[in-house]
C-alpha positions as a printed Julia matrix, in Angstrom:
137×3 Matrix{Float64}:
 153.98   66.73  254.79
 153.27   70.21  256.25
 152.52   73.3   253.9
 156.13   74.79  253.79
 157.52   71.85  252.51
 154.97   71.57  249.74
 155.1    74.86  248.08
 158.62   74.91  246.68
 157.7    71.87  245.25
 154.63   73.92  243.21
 156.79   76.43  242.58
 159.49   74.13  240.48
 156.05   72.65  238.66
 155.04   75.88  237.46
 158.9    77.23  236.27
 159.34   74.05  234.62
 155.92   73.95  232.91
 156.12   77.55  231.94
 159.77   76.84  230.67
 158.37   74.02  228.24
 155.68   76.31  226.8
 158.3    78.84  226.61
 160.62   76.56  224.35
 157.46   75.16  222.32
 156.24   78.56  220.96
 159.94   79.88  220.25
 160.16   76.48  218.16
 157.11   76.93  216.45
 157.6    80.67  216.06
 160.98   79.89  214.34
 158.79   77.26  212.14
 156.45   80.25  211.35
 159.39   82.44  210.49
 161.26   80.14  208.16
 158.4    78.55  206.66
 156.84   82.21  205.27
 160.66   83.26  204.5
 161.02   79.56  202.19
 157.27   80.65  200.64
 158.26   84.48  200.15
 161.2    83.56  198.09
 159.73   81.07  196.29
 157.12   83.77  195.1
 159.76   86.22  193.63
 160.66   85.43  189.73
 163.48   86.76  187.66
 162.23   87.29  183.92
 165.43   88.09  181.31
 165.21   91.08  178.47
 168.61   91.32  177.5
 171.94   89.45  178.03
 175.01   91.39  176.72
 178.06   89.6   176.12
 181.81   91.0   177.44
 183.8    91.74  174.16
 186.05   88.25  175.34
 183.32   86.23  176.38
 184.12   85.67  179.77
 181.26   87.76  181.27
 177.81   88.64  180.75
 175.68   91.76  181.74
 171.5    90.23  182.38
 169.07   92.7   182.56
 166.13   91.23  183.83
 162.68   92.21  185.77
 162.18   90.89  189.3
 158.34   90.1   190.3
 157.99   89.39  193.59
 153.8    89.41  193.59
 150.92   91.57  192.92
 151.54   93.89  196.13
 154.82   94.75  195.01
 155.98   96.53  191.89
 158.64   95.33  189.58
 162.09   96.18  189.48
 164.6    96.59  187.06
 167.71   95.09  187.77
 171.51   94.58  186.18
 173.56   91.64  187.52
 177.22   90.33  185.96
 178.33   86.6   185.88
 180.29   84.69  184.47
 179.48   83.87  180.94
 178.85   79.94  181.91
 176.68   80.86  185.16
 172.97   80.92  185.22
 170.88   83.81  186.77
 170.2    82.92  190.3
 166.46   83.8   191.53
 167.11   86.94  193.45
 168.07   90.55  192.84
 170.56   92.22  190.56
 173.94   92.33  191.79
 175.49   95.61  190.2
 171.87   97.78  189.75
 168.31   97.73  191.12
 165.48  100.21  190.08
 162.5   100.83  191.57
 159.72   99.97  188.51
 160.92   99.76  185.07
 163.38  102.38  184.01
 164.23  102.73  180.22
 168.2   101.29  180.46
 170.51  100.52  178.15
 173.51   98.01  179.26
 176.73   97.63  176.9
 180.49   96.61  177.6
 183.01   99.26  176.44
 185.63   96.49  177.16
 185.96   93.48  179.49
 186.75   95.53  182.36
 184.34   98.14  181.75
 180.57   98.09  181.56
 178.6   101.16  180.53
 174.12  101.55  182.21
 172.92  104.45  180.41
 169.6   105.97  180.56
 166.87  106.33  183.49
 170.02  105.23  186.01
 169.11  107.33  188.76
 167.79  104.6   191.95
 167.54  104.9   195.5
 168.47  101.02  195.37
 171.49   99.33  194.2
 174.17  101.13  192.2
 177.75   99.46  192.01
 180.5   101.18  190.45
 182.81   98.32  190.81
 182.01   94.73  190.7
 185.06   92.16  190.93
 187.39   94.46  189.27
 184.9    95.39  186.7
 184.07   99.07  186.55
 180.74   99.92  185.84
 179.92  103.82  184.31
 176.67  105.38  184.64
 175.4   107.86  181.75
């Protein structure tokens, strides 16, 4: 076999070989990523202070305070559900704060739910929410 013939032949070893290392560390980099996004959720933790019923029942206003780990500070959040539903682990749905501000939540009627207090928040802050309207003070 003389040399030209031998050098493609190289050539397709090395593209092939560095297309299998290619495809092995974007697998295991998507492993990484979805492993650490699994672990990061798992260390955030919801913890209810007040649950304030709609005047009919149907609904429910939680405030709670989400920890997601010592380098992060807590937030104070506001989420509506249905009055059967349980508070999913994650953030509020209708009003996040940065820290803890002093709210107070309260329905005005079943269509209309009233945050009053330390509302101001570069974050989350719905003033509808499936036909609910929600009022700042």
């Amino acid at each position: 076999m003389n040399e030209s013939q031998s050098k493609p032949t190289k050539k397709r070893r090395l593209v092939v070989l560095g297309s299998i290392v290619l495809l092995v560390a974007g697998g295991f980099a998507l492993f990484v990523y979805f492993l650490f996004a699994k672990i990061d959720d798992d260390l955030c933790g919801n913890d209810n202070l007040i649950e304030a019923v709609s005047p009919s029942g149907g609904f429910k206003a939680i405030t709670f305070r989400r920890n997601c780990g010592a380098t992060t500070s807590y937030s104070t959040c506001v989420s509506i559900l249905s009055a059967s539903q349980k508070l999913p682990n994650e953030g509020g749905n209708v009003f996040t704060a940065n820290r803890e501000p002093a709210i107070t939540v309260r329905w005005i009627d079943d269509r209309h739910l009233s945050i009053s207090g330390q509302t101001y928040t570069e974050y989350l802050h719905l003033t509808e929410f499936r036909g609910i309207r929600i009022t700042y003070d």
